[in-house]
N, C-alpha and C positions, 0 to 999 in steps of 0.2 A: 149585225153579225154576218159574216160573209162562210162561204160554202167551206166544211172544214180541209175537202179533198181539195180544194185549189192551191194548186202549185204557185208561188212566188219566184218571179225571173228575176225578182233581185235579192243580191249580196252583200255582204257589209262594206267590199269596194267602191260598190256605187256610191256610196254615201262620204267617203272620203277620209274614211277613219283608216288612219295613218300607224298600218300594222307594220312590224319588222318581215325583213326576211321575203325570199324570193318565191314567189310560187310558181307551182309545173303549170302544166298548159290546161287542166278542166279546176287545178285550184280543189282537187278531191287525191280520195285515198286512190282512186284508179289510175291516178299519175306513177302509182309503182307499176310496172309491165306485167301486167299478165292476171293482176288481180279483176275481179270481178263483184259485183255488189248489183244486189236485187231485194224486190220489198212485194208485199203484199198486204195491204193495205186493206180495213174492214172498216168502212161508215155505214153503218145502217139504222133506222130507227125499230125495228117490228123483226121477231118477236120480242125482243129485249133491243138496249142501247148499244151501241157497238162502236168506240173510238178506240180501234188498237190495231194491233198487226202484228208482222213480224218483219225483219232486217236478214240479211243474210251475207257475210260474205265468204266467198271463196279465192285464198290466198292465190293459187295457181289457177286458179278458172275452175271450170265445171271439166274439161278430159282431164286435170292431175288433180283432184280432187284429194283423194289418200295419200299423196304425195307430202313428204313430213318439212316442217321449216323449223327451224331453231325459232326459240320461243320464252317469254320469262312474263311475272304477272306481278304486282306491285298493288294493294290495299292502302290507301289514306282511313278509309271508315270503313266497318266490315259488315255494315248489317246489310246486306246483298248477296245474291247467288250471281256465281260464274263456274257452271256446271265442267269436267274437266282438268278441273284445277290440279287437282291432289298428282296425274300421269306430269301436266307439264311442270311441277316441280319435282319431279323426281326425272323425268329423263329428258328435259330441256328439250323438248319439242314438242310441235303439235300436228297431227297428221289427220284431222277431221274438218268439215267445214264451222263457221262461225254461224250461227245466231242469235239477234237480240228480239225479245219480245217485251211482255208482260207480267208482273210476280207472279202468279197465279197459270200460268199457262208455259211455264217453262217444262214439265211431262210432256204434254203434246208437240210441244216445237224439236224436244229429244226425241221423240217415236220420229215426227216427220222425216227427221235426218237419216235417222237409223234406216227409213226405209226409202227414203231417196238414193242415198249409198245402196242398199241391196238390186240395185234396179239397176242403176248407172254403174257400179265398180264391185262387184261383186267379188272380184278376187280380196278384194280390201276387208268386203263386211265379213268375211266368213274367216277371219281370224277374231278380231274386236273392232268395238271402235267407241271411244270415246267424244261424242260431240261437244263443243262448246258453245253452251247458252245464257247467254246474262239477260238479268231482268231490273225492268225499272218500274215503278207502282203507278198506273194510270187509273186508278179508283176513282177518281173524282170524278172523271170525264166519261169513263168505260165503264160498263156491269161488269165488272172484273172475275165476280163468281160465277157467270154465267156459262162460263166455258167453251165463249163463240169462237176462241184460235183451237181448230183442228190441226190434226198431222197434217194433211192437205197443203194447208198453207205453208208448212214449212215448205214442202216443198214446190210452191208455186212458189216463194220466192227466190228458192235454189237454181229453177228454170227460167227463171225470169233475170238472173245476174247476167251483169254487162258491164264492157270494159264503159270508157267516156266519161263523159257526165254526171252526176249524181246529184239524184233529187234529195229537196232536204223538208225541212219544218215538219206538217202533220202528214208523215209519208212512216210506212211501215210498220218497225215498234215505237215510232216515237211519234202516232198520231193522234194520242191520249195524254200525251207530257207536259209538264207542266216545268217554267224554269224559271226562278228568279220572279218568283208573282206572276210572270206573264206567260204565254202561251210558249210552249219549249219543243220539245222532239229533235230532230235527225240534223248534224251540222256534219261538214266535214274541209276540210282543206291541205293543205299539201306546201311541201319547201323543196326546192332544188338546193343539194350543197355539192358547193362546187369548193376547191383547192387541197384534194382529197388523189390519190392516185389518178382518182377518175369521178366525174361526177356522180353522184347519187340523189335518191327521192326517199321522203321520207311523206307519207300519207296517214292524216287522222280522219277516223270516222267514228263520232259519238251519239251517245242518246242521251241531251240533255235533260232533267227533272230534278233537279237541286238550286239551292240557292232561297234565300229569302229575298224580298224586294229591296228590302234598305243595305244589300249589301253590292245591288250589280253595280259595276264600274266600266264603263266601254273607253277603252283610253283612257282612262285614268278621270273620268267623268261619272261623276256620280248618277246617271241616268236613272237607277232604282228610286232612293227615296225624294230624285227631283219629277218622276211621271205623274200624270194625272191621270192616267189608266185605270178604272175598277182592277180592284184586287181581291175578286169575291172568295176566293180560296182559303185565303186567311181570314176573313172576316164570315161573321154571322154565327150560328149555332149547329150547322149541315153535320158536322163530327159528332157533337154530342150527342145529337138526336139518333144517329146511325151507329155510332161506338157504347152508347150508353154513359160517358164520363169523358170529361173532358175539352178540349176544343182544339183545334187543329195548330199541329206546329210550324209556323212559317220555317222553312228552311229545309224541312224532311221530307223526302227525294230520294233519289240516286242517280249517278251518271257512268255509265257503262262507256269507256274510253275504248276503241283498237288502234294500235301505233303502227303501220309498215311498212318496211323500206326493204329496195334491195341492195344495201350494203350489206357484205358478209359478217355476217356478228355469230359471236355464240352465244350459249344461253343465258349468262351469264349478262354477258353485254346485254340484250333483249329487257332481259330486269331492270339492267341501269337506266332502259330506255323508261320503260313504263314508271321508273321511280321517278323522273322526270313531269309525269302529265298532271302531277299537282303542283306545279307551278305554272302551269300553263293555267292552270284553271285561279289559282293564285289571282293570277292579273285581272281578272274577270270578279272579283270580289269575296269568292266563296270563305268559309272558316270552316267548311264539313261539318256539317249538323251530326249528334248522334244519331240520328233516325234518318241516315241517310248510306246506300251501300255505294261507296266509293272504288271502283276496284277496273284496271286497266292492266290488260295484254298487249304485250309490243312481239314482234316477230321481224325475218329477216325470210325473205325467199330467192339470198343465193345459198348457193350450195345445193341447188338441186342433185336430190340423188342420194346424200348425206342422210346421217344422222337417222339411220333406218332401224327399225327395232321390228323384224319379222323371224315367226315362227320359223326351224328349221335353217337359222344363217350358224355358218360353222362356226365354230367357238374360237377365236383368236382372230376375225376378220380385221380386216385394219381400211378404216375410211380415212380420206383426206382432203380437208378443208381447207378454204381461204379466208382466210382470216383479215380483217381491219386492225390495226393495233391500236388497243387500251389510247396510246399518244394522240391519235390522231380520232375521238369521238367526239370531240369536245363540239365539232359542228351540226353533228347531230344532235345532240342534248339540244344544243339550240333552236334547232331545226321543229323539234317535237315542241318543246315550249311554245313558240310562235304559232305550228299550226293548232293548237290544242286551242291555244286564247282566242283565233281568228275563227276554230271552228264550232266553240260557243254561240259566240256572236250570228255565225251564219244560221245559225240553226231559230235564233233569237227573232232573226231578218225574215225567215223563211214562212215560219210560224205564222197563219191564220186565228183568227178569232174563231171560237169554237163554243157551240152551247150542244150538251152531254145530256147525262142521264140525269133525270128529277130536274132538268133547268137551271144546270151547274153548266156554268159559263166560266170561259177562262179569255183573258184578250191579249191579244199580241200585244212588244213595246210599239206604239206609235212611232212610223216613217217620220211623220213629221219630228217629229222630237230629237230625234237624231240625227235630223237634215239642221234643224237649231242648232246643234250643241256642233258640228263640224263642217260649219260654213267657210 
């Protein structure tokens, strides 16, 4: 088993699996201008086990933080939190930062923010503010009751975002993930679409922990039930003896999807985005377990300035947007399917073998195995 915190410098390109679609220049959600994405990350073995974290991004960076985007959220399975929700369907935007953590630690990661905002943007926190926090279940791997993600961490990951690069596998909330039988966590990737007024970027960053083994597919390659990877997760008796009844159900999970681009969408559009990232995930094998919370935000950060809902604005104000027209998204749709499938995958690639709490091991898919299948 190798160190869970080590970063993997490769991605599913290296390997030669022959994705659609164009990618920006880091091939992450930071390919949209201005967005920012930070993690904090908890391995420890004493007092308790500790594979988990938190994710964090902020759509305009860390100075527009309270700064609102058009915004829409799309459910495939629902047994999942994405804290939030209830404002951006009702006034098609989101004006809070993003984080993804843990089931069990989604209170602490809402304080963190709450109080990261009152520090940094004060003018914002002293109306409302509604964060948004999704969770995916790392029990296996993390002491998930033990309630080692503080406020703290939310916001050392808030400090810690940056444009560039982005780290993936066992990195933030998704250092305890588990996907498709094998080791899962943090993927992300990115499409330029170009033939548009003007080019645009459309950036995914997810937190993979869904899938059973016999369903992944990389390329249309059945890699799941052809591995010969331990799959201790589903197998043995660990559930029953911990649940009292039962045994564990391959497939149950969740995967917390964010879509971003800045093409001008409304909210509206944004929806159609996120109704989109189950087919992205589609390709990759999934069938949505019942016990699994499926649920993805897509957003748009033009229009800055737009789409403002503050205390004391004069009653009959009148904003104006720009707009992409209904005719012309069809490239995006696409855009989000392809990074969605590619940024499973990476996150697949990224992923470290990992041994957890009570001696609960989870293994990456084998390099080798898909250096075979796309020779």
């Amino acid at each position: 088993m190798t160190d869970p915190a080590a970063p993997s410098p490769l991605r599913a390109r290296d390997f030669n699996i022959p994705f659609d679609g164009e990618p920006g220049k880091h091939n992450a959600i930071t390919d949209v201008p201005g967005l920012e994405v930070g993690f904090c990350t908890l391995v420890s073995d004493d007092p308790v086990v500790a594979r988990t974290g938190v994710t964090a991004i902020l759509p305009r960076g860390k100075e527009r933080a309270g700064s609102p985007c058009a915004a829409g959220i799309a459910v495939l399975n629902g047994n999942g939190e994405l804290t939030g929700r209830s404002w951006i369907e009702e006034s098609g935007q989101l004006q809070a930062p993003i984080a993804i953590t843990n089931s069990h630690a989604v209170g602490a990661v809402h304080s963190g923010i709450d109080r990261w905002m009152a520090e940094h943007h004060p003018h914002t926190a002293a109306a409302w503010m509604l964060p948004v926090v999704g969770e995916t279940w790392d029990g296996y791997l993390n002491s998930i009751n033990a309630e080692t993600v503080q406020a703290e961490h939310a916001a050392a990951a808030l400090n810690a975002a940056a444009i560039g690069p982005v780290a993936e596998g066992n990195v933030g909330g998704g250092t305890g993930m588990n996907c498709y039988g094998f080791k899962g966590g943090t993927g992300t990737a990115s499409r330029i679409v170009h033939g548009l007024d003007r080019d645009y970027t459309v950036g995914v960053l997810l937190q993979a922990n869904f899938g059973s083994r016999n369903e992944l597919k990389v390329a249309g390659r059945p890699l799941g039930r052809e591995s010969a990877a331990p799959n201790p997760m589903d197998q043995g008796d660990w559930f029953a003896r911990e649940a009292g009844f039962g045994e564990a159900t391959p497939g149950a999970g969740s995967i917390i999807v964010v879509v971003a681009t800045d093409a001008p969408l409304l909210p509206d559009q944004c929806r159609a985005l996120a109704r989109r990232v189950p087919l992205g995930l589609a390709r990759t094998g999934t069938t949505a377990s019942h016990f699994s919370g499926d649920i993805f935000l897509a957003f748009s950060t033009a229009n800055e300035g737009s789409l403002t809902s503050r205390m004391g604005t004069k009653t009959g104000s009148i904003e104006h947007l720009e707009v992409l027209s209904w005719g012309g998204i069809d490239p995006l749709y696409a855009a989000t399917v392809e990074a969605v499938e590619e940024a499973v995958v990476n996150a697949l690639i990224a992923a470290r073998d990992t041994v957890g709490r009570d001696g609960h091991a989870s293994y990456a898919l084998p390099h080798d195995e898909i250096r075979a299948a796309f020779q």
